[in-house]
N, C-alpha and C positions, 0 to 999 in steps of 0.2 A: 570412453563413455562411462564405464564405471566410476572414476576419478570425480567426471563431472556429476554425475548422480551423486557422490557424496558429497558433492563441496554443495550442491543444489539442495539438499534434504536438510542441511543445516540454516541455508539463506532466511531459513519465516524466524529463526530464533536471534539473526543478525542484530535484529534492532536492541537497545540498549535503555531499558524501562529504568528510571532512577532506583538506585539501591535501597535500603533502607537508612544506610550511613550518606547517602547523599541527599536523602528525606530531611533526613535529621538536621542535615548542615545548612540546609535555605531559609532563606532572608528574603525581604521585600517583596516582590512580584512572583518568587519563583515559588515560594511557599505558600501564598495565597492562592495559586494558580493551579499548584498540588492539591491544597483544600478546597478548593470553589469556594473560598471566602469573599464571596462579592464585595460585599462591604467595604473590607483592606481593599482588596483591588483598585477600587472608585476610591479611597483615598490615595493611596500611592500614586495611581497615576494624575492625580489631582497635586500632587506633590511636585510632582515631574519626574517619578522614576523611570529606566530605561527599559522599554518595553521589547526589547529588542538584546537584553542582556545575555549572556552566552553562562551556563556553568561549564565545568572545566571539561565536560564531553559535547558541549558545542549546543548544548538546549536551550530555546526561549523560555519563557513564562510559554507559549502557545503551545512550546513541542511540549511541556510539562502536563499543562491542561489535558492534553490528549492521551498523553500516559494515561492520566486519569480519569477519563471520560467525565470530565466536566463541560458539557456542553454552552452553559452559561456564562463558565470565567472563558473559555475559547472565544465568545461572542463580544465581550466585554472589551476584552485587548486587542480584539481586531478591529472594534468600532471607534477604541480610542488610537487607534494607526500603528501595532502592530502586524510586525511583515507575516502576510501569508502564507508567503514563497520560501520564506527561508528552509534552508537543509541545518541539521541539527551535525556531528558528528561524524558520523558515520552516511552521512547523503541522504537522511529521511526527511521528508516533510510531514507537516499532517495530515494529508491524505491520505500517505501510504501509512504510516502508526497508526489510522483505523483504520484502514485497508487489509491488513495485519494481523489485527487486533479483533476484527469481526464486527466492528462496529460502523453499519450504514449510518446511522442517524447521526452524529459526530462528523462521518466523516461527508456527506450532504450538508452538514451546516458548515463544513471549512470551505465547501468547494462557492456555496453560497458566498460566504464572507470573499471570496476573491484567490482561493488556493487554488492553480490552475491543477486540473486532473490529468496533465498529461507532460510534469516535470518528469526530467529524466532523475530516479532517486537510489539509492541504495549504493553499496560498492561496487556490483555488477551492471551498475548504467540502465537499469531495467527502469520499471514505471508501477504505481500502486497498483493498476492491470495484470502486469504479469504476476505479482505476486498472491494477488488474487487469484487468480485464476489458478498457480501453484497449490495454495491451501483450498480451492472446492469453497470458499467463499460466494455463494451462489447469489446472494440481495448483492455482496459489496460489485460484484462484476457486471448486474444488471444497472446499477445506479453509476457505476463508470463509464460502461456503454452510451446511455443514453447521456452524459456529461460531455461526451465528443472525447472519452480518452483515446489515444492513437490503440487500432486495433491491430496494429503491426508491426510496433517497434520491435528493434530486435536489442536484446543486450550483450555484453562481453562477451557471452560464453554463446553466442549467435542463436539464441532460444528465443522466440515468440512467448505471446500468451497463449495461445493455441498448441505449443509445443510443449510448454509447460506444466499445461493441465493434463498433456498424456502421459509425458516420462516422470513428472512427479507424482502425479494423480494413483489414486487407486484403483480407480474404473468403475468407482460405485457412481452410485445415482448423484450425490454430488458433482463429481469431477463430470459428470456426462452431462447434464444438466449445462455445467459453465462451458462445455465444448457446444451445447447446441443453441447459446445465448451468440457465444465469439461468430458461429457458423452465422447464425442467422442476421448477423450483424455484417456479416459481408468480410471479414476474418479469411487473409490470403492464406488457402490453405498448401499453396504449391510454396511458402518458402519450406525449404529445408533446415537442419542444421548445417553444424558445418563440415558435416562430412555427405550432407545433400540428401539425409535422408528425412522424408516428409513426415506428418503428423500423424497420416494414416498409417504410413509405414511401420516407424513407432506402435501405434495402439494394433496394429498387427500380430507386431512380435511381442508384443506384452499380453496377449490374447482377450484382449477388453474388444469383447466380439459388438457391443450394443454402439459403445463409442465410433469403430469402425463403420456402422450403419449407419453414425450421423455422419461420416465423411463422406461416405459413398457418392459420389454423383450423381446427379438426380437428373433423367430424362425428362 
């Protein structure tokens, strides 16, 4: 379990934000898409550039845009039929990069344009949910919920979102908060890990006594 705690407390830093030397290097769609340069945008793709272009870590113009919280160039290349869906390098979409990232409004305007909220993404097969709910992300996990994200998948390392918020979590009022958003969302709180032990179980032996009160079963 410790093992898994460390490979997990590194997973919210996984994603791979362009560098500044990979800044520097973009051209056509991907630099405007860095910028919010509308403008170039709406000519380039008036050009016919490929909107769907990969740099060498596997990013659209869209997964670029979302680095950057440009809500406007994200809107722009999706409307002119950039993929939603697509996973960048590393298995993210743009949901889960503002998922991540802390940013609701971003990432409601990707889910609007057609980015389904309940891709399986990352390298542990997890979902923008679970890692929301990992980082205490409290709007992004309310605004996934009601998107219809799966409140139950489980990924690689056989962890929930509901499992995630407890063994990652701190046990402040964030991480309680996104455990009583999961809970009240109807969040199976009988799966286990994978060694079967449940989420109560967990926020038990981690002494997050309030968390505990939100599992408790209710007469």
């Amino acid at each position: 379990m410790a093992l898994l705690l460390s490979v997990f407390s590194a997973s919210a830093q996984a994603q791979t934000a362009p560098s500044g030397a990979e800044i520097a290097s973009y051209r056509g769609l991907h630099r405007a898409a860095h910028t919010g340069d509308l403008v170039e945008i709406a000519r380039l793709i008036a050009a016919g550039a490929d909107l769907n272009a990969q740099d060498r870590r596997g990013r659209t113009p869209a997964h670029v845009a979302a680095y950057a919280s440009h809500d406007d160039a994200l809107r722009a290349l999706a409307e002119a039929g950039g993929d939603m869906n697509a996973l960048e390098g590393q298995a993210y979409d743009v949901v889960t990069i503002a998922a991540v990232n802390d940013d609701p409004e971003l990432m409601s305007l990707a889910i609007e344009l057609g980015n389904d909220p309940g891709l399986t993404t990352s390298p542990y097969d997890g979902t923008a949910l679970i890692a929301a709910a990992h980082l205490g992300h409290v709007e992004v996990v309310r605004r996934l919920i009601d998107a219809g994200a799966p409140l139950d998948h489980v990924n690689n390392l056989d962890w929930t979102a509901l499992i995630e918020a407890v063994v990652l979590g701190d046990g402040g009022s964030d991480h309680q908060e996104v455990v009583q958003l999961l809970v009240q969302a109807g969040a199976d709180q009988s799966i286990g890990d994978r060694d079967g032990v449940t989420p109560i179980q967990h926020a038990k032996a981690r002494g997050f006594e309030q968390i505990v009160s939100i599992l408790l079963p209710r007469n």
